[in-house]
N, C-alpha and C positions, 0 to 999 in steps of 0.2 A: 609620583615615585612609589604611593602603593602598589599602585598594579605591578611595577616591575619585582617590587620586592614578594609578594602576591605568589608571580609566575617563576621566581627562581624557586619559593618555598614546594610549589606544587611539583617542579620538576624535579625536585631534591625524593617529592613521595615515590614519583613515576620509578625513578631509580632504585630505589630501595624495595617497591613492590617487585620492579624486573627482578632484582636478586636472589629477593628469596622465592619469586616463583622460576627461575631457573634451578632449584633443586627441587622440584615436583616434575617426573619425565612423565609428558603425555603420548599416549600410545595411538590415538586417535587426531590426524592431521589436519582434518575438517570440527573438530570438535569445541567446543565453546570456551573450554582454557587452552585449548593451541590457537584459537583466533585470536585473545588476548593475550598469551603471550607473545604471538607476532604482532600485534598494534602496540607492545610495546618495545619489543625488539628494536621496531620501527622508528620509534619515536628516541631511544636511547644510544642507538649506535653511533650515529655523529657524532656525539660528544664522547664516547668510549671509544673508539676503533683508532683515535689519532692516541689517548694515551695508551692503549694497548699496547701498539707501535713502538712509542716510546720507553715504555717500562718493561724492564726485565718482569719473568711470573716464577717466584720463588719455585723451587719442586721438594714438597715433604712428604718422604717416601715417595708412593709412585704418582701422585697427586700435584698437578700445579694449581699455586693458587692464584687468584685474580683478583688483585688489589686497584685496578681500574674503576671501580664503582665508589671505592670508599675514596679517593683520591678526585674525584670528581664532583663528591660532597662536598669534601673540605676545601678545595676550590671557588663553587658557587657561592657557600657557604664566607668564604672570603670578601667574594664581590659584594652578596646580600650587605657584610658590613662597613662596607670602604662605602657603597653606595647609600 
């Protein structure tokens, strides 16, 4: 039961890292933070893109925002302690 608890912790970081390197825009497409930000894209969107779907995205001023990520914690975050 470590491991599983282990591997939700580490995907709670995966997510939090995708977040805040989504407000860093890279210019270069082949470049060393666009490859990791795509191998985490990669690794996060499954579990994002069904609540995206589901969840309305507030709009403040001309900005929406994306409470998909935090929502996804507290989720896992749930399982980690039911399990």
């Amino acid at each position: 039961m470590n491991l599983v608890h282990l591997l939700i912790s580490l995907y709670i970081w995966v997510l939090i890292i995708s977040a805040l390197l989504s407000w860093f825009p890279t210019t270069n497409s082949s470049g060393g933070l666009a490859s990791f930000k795509h191998a985490l894209t990669r690794l996060t969107e499954p579990v994002l893109r069904p609540l995206r779907q589901i969840m309305p995205r507030p709009r403040l001023g001309g900005v929406s925002i994306d409470f998909s990520v935090l929502v996804a914690i507290i989720l896992l975050e749930v399982i980690n302690n039911i399990i």
